[in-house]
C-alpha positions in Angstrom: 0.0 0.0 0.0 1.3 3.5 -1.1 1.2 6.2 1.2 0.3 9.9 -0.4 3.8 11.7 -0.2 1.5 14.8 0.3 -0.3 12.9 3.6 3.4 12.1 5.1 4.2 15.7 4.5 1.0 17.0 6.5 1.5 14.4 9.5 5.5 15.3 9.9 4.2 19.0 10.0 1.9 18.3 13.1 5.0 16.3 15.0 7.2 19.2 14.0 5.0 21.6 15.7 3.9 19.3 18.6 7.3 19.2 19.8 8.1 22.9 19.4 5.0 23.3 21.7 6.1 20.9 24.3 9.6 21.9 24.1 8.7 25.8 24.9 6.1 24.8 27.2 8.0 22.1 29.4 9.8 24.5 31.2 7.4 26.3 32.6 5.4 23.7 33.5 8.7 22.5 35.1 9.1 26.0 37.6 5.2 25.7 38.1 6.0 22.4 39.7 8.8 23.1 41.4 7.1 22.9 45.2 8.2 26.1 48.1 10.8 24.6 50.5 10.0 25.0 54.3 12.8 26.2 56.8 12.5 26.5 60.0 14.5 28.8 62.6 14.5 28.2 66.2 15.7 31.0 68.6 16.8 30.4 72.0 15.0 33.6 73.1 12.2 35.1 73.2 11.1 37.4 70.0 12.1 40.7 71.7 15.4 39.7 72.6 18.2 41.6 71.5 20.0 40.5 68.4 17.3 38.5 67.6 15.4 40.4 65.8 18.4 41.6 63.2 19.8 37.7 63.0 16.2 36.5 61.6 16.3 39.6 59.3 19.2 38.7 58.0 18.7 34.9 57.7 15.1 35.6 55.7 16.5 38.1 53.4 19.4 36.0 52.1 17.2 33.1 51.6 14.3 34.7 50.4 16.3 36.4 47.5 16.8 33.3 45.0 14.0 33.6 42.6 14.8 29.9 41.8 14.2 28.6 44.8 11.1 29.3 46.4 11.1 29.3 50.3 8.6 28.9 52.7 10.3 30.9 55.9 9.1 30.8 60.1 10.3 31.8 62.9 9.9 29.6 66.0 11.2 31.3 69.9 12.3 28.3 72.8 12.0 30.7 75.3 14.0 28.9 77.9 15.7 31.3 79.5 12.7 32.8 80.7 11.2 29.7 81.6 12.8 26.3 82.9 14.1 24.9 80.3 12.5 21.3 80.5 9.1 23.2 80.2 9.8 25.2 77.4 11.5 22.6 75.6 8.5 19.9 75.5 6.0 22.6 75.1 7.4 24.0 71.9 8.0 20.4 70.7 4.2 20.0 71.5 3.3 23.4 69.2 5.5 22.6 66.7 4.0 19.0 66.4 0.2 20.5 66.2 1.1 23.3 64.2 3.4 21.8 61.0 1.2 18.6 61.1 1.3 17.2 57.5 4.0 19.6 56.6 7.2 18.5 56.2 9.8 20.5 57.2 12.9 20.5 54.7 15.7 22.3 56.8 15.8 23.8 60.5 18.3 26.5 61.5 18.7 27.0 65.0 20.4 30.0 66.8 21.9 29.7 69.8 23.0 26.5 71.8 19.9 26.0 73.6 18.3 25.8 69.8 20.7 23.3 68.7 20.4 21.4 72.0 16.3 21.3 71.2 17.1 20.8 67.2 18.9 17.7 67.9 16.9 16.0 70.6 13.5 16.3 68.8 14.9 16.0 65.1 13.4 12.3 64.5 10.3 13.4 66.3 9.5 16.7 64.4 11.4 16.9 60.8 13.0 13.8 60.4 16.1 13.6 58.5 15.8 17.5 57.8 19.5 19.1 58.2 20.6 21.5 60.4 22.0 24.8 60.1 23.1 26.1 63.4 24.9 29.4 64.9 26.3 28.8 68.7 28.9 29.7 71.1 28.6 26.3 72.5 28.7 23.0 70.2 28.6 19.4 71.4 31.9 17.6 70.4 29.4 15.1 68.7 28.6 17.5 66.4 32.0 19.0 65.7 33.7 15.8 64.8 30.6 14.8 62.4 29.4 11.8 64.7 25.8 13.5 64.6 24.7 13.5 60.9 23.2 16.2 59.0 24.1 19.2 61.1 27.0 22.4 60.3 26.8 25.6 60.9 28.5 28.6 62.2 30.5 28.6 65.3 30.8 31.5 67.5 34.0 31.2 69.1 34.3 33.1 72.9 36.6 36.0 71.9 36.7 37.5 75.7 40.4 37.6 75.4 40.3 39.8 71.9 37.7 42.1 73.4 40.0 42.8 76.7 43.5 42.6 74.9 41.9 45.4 72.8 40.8 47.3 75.9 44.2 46.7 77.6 45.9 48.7 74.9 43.3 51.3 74.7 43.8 52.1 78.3 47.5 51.6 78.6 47.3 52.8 82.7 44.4 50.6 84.0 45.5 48.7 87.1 42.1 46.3 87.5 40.0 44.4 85.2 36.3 43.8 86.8 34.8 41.0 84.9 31.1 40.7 85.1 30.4 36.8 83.6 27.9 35.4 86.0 25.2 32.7 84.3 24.8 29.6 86.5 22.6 28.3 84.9 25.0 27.8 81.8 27.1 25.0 82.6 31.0 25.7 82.4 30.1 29.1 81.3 31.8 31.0 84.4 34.9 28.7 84.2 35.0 29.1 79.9 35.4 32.6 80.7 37.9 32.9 83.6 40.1 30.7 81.2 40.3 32.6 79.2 41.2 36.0 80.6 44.1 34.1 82.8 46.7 34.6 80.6 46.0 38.8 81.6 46.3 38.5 85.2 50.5 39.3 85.0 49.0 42.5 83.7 46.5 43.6 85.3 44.5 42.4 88.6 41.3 40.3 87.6 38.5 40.7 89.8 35.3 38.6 89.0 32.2 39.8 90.3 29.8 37.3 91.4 26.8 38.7 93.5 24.0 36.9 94.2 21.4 40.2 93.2 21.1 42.7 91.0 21.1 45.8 93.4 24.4 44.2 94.9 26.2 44.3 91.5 25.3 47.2 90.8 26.2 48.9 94.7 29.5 46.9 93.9 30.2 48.4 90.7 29.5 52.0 91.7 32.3 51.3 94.4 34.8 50.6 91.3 37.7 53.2 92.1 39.7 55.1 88.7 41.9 53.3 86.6 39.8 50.0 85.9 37.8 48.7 83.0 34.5 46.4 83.2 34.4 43.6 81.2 30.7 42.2 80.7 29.7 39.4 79.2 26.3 38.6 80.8 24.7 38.3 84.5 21.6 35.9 84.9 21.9 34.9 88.8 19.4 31.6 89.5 17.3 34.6 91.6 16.1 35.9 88.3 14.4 32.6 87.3 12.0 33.2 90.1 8.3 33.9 89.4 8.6 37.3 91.8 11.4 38.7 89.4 11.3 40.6 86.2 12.9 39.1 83.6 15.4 40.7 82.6 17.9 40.4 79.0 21.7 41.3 79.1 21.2 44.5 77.0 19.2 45.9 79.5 21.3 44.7 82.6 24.2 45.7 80.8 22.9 49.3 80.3 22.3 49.3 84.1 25.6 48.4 84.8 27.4 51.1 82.6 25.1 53.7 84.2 26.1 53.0 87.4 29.8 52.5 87.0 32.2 55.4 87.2 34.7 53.5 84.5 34.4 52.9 81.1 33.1 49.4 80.5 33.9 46.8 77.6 31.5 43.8 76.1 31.9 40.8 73.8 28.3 40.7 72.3 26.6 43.1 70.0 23.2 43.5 71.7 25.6 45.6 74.4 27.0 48.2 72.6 24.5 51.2 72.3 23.6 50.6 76.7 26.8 52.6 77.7 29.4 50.1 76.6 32.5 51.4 74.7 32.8 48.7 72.3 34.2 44.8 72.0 35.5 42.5 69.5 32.5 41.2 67.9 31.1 38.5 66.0 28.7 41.2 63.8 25.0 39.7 64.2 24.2 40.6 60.4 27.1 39.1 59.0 26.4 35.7 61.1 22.6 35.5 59.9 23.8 36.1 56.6 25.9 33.3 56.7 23.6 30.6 57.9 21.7 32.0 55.7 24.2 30.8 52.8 24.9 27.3 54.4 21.4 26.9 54.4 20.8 27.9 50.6 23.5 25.7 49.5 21.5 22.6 51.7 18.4 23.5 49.5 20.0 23.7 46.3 21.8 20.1 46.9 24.7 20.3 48.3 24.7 17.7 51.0 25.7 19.1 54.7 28.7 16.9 55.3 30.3 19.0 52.4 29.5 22.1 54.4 32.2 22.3 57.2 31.4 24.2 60.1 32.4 27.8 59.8 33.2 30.4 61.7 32.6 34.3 61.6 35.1 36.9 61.8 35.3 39.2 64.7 35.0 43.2 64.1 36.0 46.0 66.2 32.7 48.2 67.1 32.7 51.2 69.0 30.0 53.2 70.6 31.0 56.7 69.2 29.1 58.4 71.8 31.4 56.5 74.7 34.5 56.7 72.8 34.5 61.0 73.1 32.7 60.1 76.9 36.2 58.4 78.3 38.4 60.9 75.7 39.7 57.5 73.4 42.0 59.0 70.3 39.8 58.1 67.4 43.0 57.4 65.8 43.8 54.8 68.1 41.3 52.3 67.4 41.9 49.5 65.8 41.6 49.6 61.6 38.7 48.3 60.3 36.3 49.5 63.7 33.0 50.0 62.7 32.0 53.3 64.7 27.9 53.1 65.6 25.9 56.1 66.9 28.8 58.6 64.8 26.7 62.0 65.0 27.8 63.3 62.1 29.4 66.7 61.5 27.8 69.7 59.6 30.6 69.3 56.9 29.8 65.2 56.5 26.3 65.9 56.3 25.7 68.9 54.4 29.0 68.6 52.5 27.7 69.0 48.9 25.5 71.5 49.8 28.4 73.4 51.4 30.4 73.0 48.5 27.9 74.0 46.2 27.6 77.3 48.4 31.2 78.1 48.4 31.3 78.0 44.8 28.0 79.7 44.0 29.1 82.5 46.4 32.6 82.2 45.2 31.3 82.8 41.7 29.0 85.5 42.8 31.7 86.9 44.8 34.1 86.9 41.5 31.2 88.3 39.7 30.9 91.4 42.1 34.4 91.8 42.3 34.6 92.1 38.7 31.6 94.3 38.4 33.0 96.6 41.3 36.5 96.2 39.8 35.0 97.5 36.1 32.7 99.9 38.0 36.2 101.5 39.6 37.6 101.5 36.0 34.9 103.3 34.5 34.6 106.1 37.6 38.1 106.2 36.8 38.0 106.7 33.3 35.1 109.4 33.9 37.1 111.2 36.1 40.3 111.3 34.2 38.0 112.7 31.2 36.3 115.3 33.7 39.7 116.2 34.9 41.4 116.0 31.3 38.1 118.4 29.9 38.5 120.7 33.1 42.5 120.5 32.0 41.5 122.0 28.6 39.0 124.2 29.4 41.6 125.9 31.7 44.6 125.7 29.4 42.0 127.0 26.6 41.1 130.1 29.1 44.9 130.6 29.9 45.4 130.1 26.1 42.9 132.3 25.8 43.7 135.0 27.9 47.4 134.9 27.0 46.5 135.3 23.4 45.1 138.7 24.8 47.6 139.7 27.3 50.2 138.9 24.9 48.3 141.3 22.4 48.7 143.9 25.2 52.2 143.3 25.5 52.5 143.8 22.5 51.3 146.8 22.0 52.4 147.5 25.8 55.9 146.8 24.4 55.7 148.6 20.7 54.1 151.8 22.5 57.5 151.6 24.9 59.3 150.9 22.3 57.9 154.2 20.1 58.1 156.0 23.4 61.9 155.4 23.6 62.2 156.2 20.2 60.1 159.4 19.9 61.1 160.8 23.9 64.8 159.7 23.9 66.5 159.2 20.4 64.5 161.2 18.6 65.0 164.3 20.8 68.7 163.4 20.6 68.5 163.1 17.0 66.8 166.9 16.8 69.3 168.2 18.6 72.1 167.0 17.0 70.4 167.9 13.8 69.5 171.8 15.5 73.7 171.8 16.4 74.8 170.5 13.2 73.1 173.8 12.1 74.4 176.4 13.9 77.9 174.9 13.3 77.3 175.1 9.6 75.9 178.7 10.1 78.5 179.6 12.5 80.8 182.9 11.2 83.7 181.8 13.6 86.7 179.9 12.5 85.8 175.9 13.5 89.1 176.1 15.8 88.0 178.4 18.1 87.3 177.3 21.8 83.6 177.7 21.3 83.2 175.7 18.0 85.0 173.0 19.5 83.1 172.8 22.5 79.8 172.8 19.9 82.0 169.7 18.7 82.5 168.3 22.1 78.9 168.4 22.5 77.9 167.1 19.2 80.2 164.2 19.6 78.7 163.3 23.3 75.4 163.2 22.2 76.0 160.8 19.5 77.8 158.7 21.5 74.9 158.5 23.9 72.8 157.7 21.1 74.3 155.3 19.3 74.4 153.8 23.0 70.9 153.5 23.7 69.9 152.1 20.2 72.2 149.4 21.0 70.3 148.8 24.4 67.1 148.6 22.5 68.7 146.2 20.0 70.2 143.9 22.5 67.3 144.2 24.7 65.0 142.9 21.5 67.8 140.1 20.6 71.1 140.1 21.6 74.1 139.8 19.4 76.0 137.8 21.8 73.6 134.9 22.8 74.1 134.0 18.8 77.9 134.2 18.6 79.2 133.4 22.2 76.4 131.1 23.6 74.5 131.1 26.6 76.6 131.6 29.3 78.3 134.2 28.3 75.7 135.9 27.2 74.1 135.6 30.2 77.4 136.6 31.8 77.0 140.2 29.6 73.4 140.6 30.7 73.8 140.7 34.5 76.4 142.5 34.1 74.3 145.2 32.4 71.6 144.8 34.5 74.1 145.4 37.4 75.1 148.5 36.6 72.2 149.9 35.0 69.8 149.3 37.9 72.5 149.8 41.1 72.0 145.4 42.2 74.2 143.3 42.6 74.0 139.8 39.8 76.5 137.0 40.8 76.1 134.2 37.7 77.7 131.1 37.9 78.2 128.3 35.5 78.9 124.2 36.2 79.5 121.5 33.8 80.1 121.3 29.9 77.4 123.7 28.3 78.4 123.6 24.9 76.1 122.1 22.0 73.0 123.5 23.5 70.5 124.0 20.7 69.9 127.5 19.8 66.2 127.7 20.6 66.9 126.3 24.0 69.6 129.0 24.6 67.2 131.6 23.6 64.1 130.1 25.5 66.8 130.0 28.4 67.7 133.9 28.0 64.2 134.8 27.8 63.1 133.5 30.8 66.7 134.4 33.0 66.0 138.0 31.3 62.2 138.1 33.0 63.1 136.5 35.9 65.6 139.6 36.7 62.8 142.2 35.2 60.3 141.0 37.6 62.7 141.3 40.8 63.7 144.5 40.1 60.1 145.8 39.0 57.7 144.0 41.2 59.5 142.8 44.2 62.3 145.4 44.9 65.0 142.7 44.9 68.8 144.0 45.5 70.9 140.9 45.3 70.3 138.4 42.6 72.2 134.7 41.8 71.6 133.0 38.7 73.6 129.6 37.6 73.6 127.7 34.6 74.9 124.0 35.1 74.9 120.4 32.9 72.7 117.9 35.0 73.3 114.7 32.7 70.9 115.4 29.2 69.5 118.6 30.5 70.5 122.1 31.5 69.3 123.7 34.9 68.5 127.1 34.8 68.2 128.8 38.1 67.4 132.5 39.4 67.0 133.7 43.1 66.8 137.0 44.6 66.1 138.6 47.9 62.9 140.3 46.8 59.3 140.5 48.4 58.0 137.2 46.9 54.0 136.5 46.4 51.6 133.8 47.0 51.9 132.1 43.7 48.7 130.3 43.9 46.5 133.6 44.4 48.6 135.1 41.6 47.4 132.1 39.4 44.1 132.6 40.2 43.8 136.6 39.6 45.7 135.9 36.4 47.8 138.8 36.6 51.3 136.7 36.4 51.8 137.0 32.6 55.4 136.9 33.2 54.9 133.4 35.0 52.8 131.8 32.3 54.9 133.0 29.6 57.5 131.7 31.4 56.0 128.3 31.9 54.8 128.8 27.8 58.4 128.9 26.5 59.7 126.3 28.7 56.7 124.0 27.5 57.6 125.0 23.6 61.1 123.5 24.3 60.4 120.2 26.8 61.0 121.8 29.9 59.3 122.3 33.1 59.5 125.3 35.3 59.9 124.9 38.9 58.7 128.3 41.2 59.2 128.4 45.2 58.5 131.6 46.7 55.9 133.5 49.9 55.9 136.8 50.7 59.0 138.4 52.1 61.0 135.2 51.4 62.3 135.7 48.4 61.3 134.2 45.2 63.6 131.2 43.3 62.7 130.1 39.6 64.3 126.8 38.4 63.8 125.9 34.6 64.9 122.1 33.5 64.9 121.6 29.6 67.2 119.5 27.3 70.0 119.7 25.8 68.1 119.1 22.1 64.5 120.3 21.8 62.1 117.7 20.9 61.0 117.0 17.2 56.9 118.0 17.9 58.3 121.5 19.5 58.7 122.5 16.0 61.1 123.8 14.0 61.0 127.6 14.2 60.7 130.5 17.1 57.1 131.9 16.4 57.3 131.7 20.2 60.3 134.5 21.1 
């Protein structure tokens, strides 16, 4: 019989797609399937004790965190430190029985040793074959060298010797070490921890404290005297197991015990620190839950317990911040690695960004308005040296101004003297000369007679006084000798004229190598040496005048004094009557120079000019200005 190739083709189709749909679903079905493990936890204490609370937090979040493997999670609390321990134990065995009744129980973690003790005694008769995860101070040697099946864990060593070696060299002085480990109802305990703190007693003294009551341990440790530590581990007297008597848990005994002691006080368990304990070497309760909780996620995924060895935990230096500034510890000083609880921090560790970002906003801003303040300064600046520079030129224009007309009145003050000389003086001379010259050509006499001659005497006298005051005027206007001779000595010349003709008495002087001075600066020189003696004869009735003319490296130093009234220069600026000081100040100006003038009245008045050797290019190149 021939099958249809067609018919094979359809049915390989439906396989092909039957197992694409079982191969995409199968998985899924698979997680659906996979059933919720149940673990367990059994705690010693009650649910309020201290630690306990942190432990189970940290056991639940490390299992509960594997997507993969779903857990069912409870919490179970023996109780039998508050209760006797017989009691407890069979009445939690009895709840547990009722409550998980067809449940099986995959894994049990118990804290504590009391947990473990309870865990293995009632393991056949409540979760059969279910391993064990523990976390105790105290394991059975069964259990360390593997005879009991099924059970690992973590192992919290006793580290009382770490904890006090560690307070030893904190407090270098102490003298006595008051240990406070007091629990009869835990075999061995008291013993455990008194062998291990021998090995101090060459160093310090060990006192152990052993009271039968509260009140009395806390009456004796209020009598502690200075240089001493505490060392508390725990205190649970058999009194405190009576119905009449609160119970109460280490933390809270521990706190008493600090408050009452005058000494700082050092602990070995966790649940201490925060009650007025410094700090200890410690097995961190988050870091112990979270590995059982890791020994116990291992168990669920398949790893069998015997390849689980019993582990141990670390111990941590933690401090109490606000004890370690109470007792004045160096922060530096403890160990590396502490970790530092109840650390108030500082304004700079809490707000430290925002300071930051203050400083440099206000930094900024601060630039900003320096800057502004800074371009502000510039700009007054600016304004002002424009004020002052337009009140500069307004002034220099009025001076300009006002010498333009004073020198107009010169001017024509000087051409009318000038024609006055001329018209008064040599011209009268000139008439009669020309009126003598007349008669002698009328004269009848013979031109050797005594009164002819003395016509001739006459004429001869008056010509020679002539000729001598048109050369005054003409060396008064521009003298011959400051163009062929130079400066000083025409200087020299001039004083000595002045000298004589006005009854004073001129010293000049002259220092250095004059020669090669430019001609305008010689004549710029002259001018102002030439006004300089006109004003102290005409306005201040000077009678002693000394003028020197010396080389001061490029320049040449002009200076005039005289014995004359003086004047307050600054009022004669104002009143503008000083022509001869600004045309003094003018020429020196034209040429470069600067004019210095000291005088007050009745003190005499001394002008200094300063100009260079050369004049400067921009003076020009002509003398519009003599």
């Amino acid at each position: 019989m021939t099958i249809p190739f067609r018919t094979v083709s359809r049915d390989l189709t439906v396989l092909a797609a039957v197992f694409v749909t079982l191969a995409v679903v199968c998985p899924s079905a698979s997680a659906q399937a996979q059933t919720a493990r149940t673990v367990m936890t059994i705690h010693w204490g009650p649910e309020t004790f201290p630690g306990t609370p942190a432990l189970d937090a940290a056991i639940r979040d490390t299992l509960l965190t594997q997507a993969n493997l779903p857990v069912n999670y409870f919490a179970e609390y023996l109780e039998s430190e508050q209760f006797p321990p017989e009691t407890a134990s069979v009445a939690l065995r009895d709840y547990i029985e009722k409550k998980f009744q067809g449940h099986r129980i995959d894994l049990v973690i118990a804290n504590a040793s009391g947990a473990l003790q309870f865990a293995r005694r009632f393991r056949d008769e409540l979760f059969p074959g279910a391993p064990i995860v523990f976390s105790a101070a105290t394991v059975p040697r069964e259990v360390l060298d593997h005879t009991s099946q099924g059970i690992t864990g973590v192992r919290l060593d006793v580290v009382f010797s770490e904890t006090v070696e560690m307070a030893l060299t904190l407090h270098p002085s102490v003298k006595r070490l008051f240990v406070i480990a007091h629990a009869p109802a835990a075999d061995g305990y008291d013993q455990q921890v008194q062998s291990a703190l021998q090995r101090f007693a060459d160093r310090v003294e060990l006192v152990y404290m052993k009271e039968r009551t509260l009140p009395e341990l806390l009456a004796a440790v209020e009598a502690i005297p200075r240089q001493s530590l505490i060392f508390y581990t725990r205190y649970a007297p058999l009194a405190m197991y009576s119905s009449i008597e609160r119970t109460m848990y280490p933390d809270e005994i521990g706190g008493l015990i600090a408050k009452a002691g005058r000494v700082p006080m050092y602990a070995s368990s966790e649940i201490s620190i925060g009650m007025g304990v410094v700090g200890g070497m410690i097995r961190p309760i988050d870091v112990v839950g979270t590995r059982v909780g890791e020994m116990a996620r291992q168990i669920l995924k398949g790893t069998p317990t015997e390849a689980i060895p019993i582990d141990t935990v670390p111990t941590t230096p933690i401090f109490d911040w606000r004890q370690v500034k109470r007792w004045g510890i160096d922060p530096s000083k403890l160990p590396p690695g502490s970790r530092i609880l109840f650390r108030t921090p500082s304004v700079w560790e809490t707000y430290r960004r925002y300071i930051i970002g203050t400083i440099v906003v206000v930094t900024a801003q601060l630039l900003l308005i320096a800057g502004l303040l800074r371009q502000r300064e510039r700009r007054r600046h600016a304004e002002e040296t424009i004020l002052a520079r337009e009140a500069s030129l307004r002034t220099s224009f009025e001076r300009s101004r006002q010498l333009a007309g004073r020198l107009i009145n010169a001017e024509e003050t000087a051409r009318a003297s000038l024609a006055r000389d001329l018209h008064d003086d040599i011209c009268q001379r000139l008439a009669s000369m020309s009126m003598d010259v007349d008669a002698l050509r009328t004269s009848a006499g013979d031109i050797r007679d005594a009164a002819t001659q003395h016509a001739f005497d006459e004429l001869a006298r008056d010509t020679d006084d002539t000729l001598n005051e048109i050369r005054r005027l003409s060396h008064d206007l521009h003298p011959g000798t400051l163009r062929v001779l130079g400066l000083a000595p025409a200087l020299r010349a001039h004083c000595a004229e002045v000298a004589q003709r006005h009854n004073v008495l001129v010293e000049f002087t002259t220092e250095g190598d004059l020669g090669g001075l430019h001609p305008d600066i010689a004549d710029c020189l002259f001018r102002i040496a030439q006004e300089s003696l006109r004003n102290g004869i005409a306005h201040a009735g000077a009678q002693r005048f000394s003028m020197s003319l010396a080389s001061a490296g490029d320049d040449v130093v002009l200076t005039v004094a005289d014995d004359g009234r003086g004047f307050d220069l600054e009022a004669a600026r104002r009143s503008g009557k000083g022509l001869g000081l600004v045309s003094m100040e003018e020429r020196a100006r034209v040429i470069g120079g600067e004019v210095e003038i000291v005088t007050r009245p009745q003190q005499g008045t001394t002008i200094r000019v300063r100009a260079p050797y050369e004049r400067p290019q921009a003076a020009g190149a002509h003398s519009d200005w003599r």
